[in-house]
Every structure is written in C-alpha cells, then in structure tokens.
SEKE-694039 format. One line per field, with one value per residue: residue number from 1; residue in one letter; x, y, z of N, C-alpha, C in turn. Coordinates in steps of 0.05 Angstrom, whole numbers, plus 5000, padded with zeros to 4 digits. Layout:
<midos>
num: [NUM,...]
residu: [a,...]
n.px: [X,...]
n.py: [Y,...]
n.pz: [Z,...]
ca.px: [X,...]
ca.py: [Y,...]
ca.pz: [Z,...]
c.px: [X,...]
c.py: [Y,...]
c.pz: [Z,...]
</midos>
This chain:
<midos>
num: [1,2,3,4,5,6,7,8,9,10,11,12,13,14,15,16,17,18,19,20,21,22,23,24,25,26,27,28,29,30,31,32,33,34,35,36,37,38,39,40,41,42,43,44,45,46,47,48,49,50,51,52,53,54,55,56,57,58,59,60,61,62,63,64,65,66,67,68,69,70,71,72,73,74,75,76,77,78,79,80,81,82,83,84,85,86,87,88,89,90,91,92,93,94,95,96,97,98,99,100,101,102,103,104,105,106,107,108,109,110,111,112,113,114,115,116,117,118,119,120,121,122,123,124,125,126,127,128,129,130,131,132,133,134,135,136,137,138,139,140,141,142,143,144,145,146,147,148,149,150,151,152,153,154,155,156,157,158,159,160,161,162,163,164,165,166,167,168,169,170,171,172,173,174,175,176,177,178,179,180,181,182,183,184,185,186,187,188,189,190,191,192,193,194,195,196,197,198,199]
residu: [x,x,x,x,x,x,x,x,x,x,x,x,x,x,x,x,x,x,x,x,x,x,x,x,x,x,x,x,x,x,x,x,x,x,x,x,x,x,x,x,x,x,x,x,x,x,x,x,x,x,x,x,x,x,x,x,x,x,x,x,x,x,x,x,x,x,x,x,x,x,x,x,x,x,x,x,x,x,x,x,x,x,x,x,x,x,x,x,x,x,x,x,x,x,x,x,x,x,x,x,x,x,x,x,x,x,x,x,x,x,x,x,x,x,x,x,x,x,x,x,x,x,x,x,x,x,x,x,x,x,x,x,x,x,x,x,x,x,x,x,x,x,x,x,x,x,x,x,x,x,x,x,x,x,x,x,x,x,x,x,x,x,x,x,x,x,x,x,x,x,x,x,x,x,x,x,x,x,x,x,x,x,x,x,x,x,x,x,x,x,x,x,x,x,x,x,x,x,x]
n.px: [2276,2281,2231,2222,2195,2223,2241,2282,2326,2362,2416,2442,2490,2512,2554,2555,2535,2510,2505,2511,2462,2414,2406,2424,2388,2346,2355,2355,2308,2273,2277,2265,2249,2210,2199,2225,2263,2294,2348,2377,2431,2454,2507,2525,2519,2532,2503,2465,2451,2419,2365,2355,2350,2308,2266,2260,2239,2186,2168,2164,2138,2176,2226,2270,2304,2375,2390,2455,2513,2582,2621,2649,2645,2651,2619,2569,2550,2548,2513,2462,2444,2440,2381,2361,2297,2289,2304,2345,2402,2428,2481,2507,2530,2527,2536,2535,2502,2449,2432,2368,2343,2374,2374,2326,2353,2399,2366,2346,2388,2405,2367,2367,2413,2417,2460,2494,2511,2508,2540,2550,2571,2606,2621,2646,2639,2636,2608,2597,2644,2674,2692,2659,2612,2577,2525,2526,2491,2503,2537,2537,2546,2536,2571,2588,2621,2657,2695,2769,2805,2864,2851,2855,2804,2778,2738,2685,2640,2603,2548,2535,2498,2468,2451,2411,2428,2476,2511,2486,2486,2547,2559,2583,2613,2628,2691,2741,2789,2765,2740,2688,2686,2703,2671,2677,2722,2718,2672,2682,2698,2659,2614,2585,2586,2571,2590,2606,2639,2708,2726]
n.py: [7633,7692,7736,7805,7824,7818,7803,7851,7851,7904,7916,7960,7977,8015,8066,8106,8141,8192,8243,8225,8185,8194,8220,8179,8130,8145,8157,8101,8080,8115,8085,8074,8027,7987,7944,7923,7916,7944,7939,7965,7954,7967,7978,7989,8040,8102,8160,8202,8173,8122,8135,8160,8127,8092,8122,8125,8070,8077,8104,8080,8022,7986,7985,7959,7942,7931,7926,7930,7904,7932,7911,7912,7930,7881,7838,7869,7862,7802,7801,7829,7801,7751,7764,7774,7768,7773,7759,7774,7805,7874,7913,7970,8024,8063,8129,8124,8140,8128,8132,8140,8102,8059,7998,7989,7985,7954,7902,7903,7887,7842,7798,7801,7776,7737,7730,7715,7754,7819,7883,7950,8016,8065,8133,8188,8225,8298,8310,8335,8355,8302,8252,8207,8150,8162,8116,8092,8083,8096,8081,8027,7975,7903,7843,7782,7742,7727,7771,7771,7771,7800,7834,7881,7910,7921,7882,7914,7908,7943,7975,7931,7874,7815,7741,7722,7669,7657,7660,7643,7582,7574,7578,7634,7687,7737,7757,7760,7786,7803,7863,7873,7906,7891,7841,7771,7739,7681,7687,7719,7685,7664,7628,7672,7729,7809,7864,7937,7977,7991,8058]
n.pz: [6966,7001,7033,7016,7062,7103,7178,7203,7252,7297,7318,7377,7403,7460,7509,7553,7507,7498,7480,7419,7413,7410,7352,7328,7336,7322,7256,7256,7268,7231,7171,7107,7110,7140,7177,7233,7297,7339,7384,7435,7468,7523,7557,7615,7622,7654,7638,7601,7574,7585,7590,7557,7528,7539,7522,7482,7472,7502,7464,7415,7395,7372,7388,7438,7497,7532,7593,7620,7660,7648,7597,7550,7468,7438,7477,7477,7425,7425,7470,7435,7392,7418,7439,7384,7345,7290,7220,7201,7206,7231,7252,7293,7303,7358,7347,7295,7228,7184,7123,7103,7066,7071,7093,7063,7002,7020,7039,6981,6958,6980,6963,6909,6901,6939,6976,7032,7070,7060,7045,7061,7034,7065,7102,7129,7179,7210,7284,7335,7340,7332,7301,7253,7233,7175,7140,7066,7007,6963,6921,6922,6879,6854,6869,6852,6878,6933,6966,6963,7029,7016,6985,7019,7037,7088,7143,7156,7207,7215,7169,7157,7133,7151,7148,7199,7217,7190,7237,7280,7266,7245,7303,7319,7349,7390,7413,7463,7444,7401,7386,7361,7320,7269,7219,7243,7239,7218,7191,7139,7093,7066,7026,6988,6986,6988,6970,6960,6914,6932,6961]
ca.px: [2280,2262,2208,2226,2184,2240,2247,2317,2345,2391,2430,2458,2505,2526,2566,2551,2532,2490,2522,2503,2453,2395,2410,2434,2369,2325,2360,2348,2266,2256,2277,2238,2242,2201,2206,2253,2266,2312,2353,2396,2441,2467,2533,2531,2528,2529,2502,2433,2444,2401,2340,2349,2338,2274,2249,2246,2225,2160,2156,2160,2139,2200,2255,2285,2331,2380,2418,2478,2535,2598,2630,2653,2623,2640,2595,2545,2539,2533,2490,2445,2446,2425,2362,2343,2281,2292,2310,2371,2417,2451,2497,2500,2546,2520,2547,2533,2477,2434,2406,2335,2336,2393,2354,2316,2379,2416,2349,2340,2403,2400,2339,2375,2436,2418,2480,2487,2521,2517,2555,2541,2588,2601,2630,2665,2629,2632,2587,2595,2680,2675,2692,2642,2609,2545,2523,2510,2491,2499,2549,2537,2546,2532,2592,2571,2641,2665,2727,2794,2828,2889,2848,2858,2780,2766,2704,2678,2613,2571,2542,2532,2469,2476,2427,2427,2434,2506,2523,2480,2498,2567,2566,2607,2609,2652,2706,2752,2807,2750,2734,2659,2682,2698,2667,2695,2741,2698,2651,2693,2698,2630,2617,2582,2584,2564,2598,2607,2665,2724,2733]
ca.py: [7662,7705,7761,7833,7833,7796,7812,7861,7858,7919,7919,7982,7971,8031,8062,8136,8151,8214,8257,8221,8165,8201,8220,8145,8112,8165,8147,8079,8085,8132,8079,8070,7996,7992,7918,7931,7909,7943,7926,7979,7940,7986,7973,8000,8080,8126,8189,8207,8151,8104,8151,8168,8098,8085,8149,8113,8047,8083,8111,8061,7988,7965,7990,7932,7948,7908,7941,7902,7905,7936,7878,7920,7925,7844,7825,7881,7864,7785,7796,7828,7770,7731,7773,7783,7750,7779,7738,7783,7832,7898,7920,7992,8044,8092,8149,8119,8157,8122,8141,8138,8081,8041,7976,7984,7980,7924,7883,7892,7875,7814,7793,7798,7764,7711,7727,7715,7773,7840,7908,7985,8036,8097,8160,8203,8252,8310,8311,8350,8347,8279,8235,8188,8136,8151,8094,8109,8068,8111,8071,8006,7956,7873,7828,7750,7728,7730,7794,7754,7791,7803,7863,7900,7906,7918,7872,7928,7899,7976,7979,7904,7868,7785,7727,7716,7641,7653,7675,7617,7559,7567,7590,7648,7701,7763,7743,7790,7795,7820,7886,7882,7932,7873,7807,7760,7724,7651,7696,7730,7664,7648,7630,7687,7757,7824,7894,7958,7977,7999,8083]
ca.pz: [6965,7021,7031,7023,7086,7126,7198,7208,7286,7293,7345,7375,7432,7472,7530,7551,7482,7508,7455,7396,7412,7390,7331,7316,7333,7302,7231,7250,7267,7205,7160,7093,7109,7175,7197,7241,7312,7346,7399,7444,7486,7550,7570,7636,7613,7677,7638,7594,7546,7582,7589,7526,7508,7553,7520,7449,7475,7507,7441,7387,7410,7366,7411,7451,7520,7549,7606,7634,7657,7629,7586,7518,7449,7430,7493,7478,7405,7434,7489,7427,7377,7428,7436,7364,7335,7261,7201,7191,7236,7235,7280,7281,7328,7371,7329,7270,7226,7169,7101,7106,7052,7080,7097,7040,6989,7024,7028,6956,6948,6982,6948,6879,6896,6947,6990,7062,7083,7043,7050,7045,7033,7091,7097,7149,7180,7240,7288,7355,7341,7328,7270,7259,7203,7164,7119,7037,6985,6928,6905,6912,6863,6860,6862,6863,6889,6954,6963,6989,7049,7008,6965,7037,7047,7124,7134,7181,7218,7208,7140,7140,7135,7153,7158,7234,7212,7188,7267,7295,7254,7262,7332,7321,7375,7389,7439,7480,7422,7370,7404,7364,7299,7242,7220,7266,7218,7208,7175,7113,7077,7064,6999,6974,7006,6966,6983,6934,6909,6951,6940]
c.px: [2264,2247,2219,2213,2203,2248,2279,2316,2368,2398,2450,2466,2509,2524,2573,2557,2502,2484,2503,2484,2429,2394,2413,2407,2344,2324,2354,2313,2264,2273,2255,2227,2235,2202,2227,2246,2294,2318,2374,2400,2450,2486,2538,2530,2516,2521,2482,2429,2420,2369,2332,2340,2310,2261,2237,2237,2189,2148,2152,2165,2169,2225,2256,2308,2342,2393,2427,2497,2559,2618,2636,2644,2618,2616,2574,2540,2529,2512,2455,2435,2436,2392,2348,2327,2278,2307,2347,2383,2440,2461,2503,2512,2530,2518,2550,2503,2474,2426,2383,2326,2358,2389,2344,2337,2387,2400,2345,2358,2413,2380,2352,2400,2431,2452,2480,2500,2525,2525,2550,2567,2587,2624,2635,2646,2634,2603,2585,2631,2685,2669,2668,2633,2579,2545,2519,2510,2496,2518,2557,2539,2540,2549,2579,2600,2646,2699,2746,2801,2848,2877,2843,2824,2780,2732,2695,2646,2586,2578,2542,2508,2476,2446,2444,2440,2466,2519,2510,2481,2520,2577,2584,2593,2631,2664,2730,2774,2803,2741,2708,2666,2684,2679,2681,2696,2736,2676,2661,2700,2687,2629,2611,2576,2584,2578,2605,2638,2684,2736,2764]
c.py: [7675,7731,7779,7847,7825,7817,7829,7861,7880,7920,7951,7986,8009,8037,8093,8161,8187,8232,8248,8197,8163,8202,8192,8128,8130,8155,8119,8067,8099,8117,8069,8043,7984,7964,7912,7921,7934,7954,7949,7965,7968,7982,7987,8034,8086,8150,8180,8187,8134,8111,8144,8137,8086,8103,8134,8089,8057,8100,8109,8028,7973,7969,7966,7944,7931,7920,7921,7914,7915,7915,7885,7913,7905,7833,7844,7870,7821,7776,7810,7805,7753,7745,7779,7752,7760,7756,7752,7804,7849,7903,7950,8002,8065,8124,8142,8136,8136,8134,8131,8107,8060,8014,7977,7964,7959,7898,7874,7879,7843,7795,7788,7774,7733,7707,7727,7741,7802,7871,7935,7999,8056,8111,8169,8224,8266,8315,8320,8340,8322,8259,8213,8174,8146,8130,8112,8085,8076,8094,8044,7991,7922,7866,7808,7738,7745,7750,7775,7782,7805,7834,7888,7906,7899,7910,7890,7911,7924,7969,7955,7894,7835,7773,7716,7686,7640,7653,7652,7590,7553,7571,7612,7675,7722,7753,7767,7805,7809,7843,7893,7899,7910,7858,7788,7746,7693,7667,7717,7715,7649,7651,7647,7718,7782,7847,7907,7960,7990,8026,8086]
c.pz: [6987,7019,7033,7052,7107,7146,7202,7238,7281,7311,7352,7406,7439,7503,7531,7523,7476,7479,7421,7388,7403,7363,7312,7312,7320,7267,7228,7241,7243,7177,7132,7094,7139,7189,7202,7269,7318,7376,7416,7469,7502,7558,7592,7635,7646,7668,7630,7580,7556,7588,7576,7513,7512,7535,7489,7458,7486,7486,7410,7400,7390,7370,7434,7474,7530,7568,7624,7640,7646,7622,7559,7504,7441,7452,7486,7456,7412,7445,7458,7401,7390,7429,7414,7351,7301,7247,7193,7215,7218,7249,7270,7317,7338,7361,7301,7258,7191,7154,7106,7090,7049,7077,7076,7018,6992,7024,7005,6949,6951,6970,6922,6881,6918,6972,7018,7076,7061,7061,7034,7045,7063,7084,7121,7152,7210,7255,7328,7361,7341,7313,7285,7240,7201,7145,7085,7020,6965,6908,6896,6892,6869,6851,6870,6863,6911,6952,6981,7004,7036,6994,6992,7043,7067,7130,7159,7182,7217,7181,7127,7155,7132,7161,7187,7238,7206,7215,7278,7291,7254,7281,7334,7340,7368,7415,7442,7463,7400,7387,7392,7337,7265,7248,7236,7240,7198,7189,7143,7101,7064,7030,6980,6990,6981,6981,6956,6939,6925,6938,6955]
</midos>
C-alpha cells in the first residue's frame, strides 16, 4: 500500500496558453495536497505563456519547464512523462482549473481502492468566451471493477490520476493518431480502474 505522501508529476502541456495559463497552474500550486511536482511542458508558444511560466518556476521550486519545439499535445504530454520523478501523474490542460482538494480526493481514493488509474468528475465552464473543464469531486463514488467501453464513458486523460508505472511498464506513449485528450487505448483495460458515476 502506498503513502498518502506519494510523489504526484502533473504535467501541463501548453501552446500560447497566455489567456488562461495562469489561472490553470495557480489551481494547481494551491492544492491542499502539496507534494506536487509540476511539470509545464512549452510547445513552442510565441506569446506571454512562456514568461508566464518562468514567472512560477522562480516562484515555487516545484515548477518544472520544458520548452521545445512545436510537436502537439501527444508529444508535449510524452516529452513530460518522460520528465516526471513522481510516483503518480496528472495530466492537466492549460485551461483546465482545479478544486483546491482535487489531489487530495483522488489520492484518497486511491489509497482505499488500490487502483491503478482513478477518475474525477468535471464540469463545463466559461472563462474569457471560452468553454473549458474544471475538475469536481463532489460526486465521486468507488467502483472496484473496471467500466467496459461499451457504457460510452470517454476515458478523458484530465481529471485522471495514474501510477506512472502503468505508462512505463507497458511502454505506452501518445502517438500522432492520439492527439493527447484520452487514455491511449492499452490503458482502459487494466484490471482495476475507479471513476464516479457518469451524469
């Protein structure tokens, strides 16, 4: 059983995310569950985004940069997977925004259930004319069987929390056909996976 203290890697790819990139890693840093790492990959942005990203790395030693190349969100969320030294990973959008006790939640919930891959709920929100995901737990629940495909459940990759070992054990990667927003497909079969109920 592992430690409630366990290392999280979040990964948070973006690509002139000026707009809403603050806000994204703000929710991430003011998590109630602070062993955190995280990781903002650069995809090449030409505007404030990548300031904006130095600006939190010179102001919380657990900001991580990678700037590269433009190579879309499967290579950005690759190139950060390869960089994380956490026991577990998030992957987390640019424009995505966090409850405060996000991490918390899905840890515990991993903790109770022993699952390799667990799932939060999100929600639709506006946010300078533009749809976007926040996470929520409110309504989680624990399932100890794996959801088949067939019950239409989109294994979206935000609002999921994985041991990095599922991703490095079976070598699975994002490749140019996964555009970076699901599970890549070797990984929705695993024997035990946890997500709340479908509203």
């Amino acid at each position: 059983m592992r430690r409630m203290s366990a290392k999280i890697s979040v990964i948070i790819p973006f690509y002139n995310g000026a707009a809403y990139l603050p806000e994204c890693v703000t929710s991430v840093l003011n998590q109630t569950y602070a062993n955190l790492e995280v990781i903002l990959v650069d995809d090449g942005s030409t505007d404030a985004s990548s300031r904006q990203a130095e600006e939190f790395r010179q102001r919380d030693q657990r900001v991580r940069i990678l700037h590269k190349a433009n190579g879309g969100p499967g290579d950005s969320r690759n190139a950060g997977l390869a960089m994380a030294t956490g026991e577990y990973v998030a992957f987390v959008d640019h424009d995505d925004r966090l409850e405060p006790t996000s991490f918390a939640q899905l840890m515990a919930l991993q903790e109770r259930t022993q699952a390799e891959i667990v799932m939060a709920n999100f929600f639709f929100y506006v946010l300078k004319g533009k749809r976007a995901f926040k996470w929520s737990l409110a309504r989680t629940i624990t399932l100890n069987r794996c959801i088949p495909q067939r019950s239409g459940w989109q294994w979206n990759i935000n609002g999921t929390l994985a041991s990095v070992s599922v991703f490095r054990s079976r070598g699975v990667n994002y490749t140019a056909a996964n555009c970076g927003t699901t599970l890549p497909s070797r990984l929705t079969k695993l024997p035990k996976m946890i997500r709340p109920p479908r509203k």
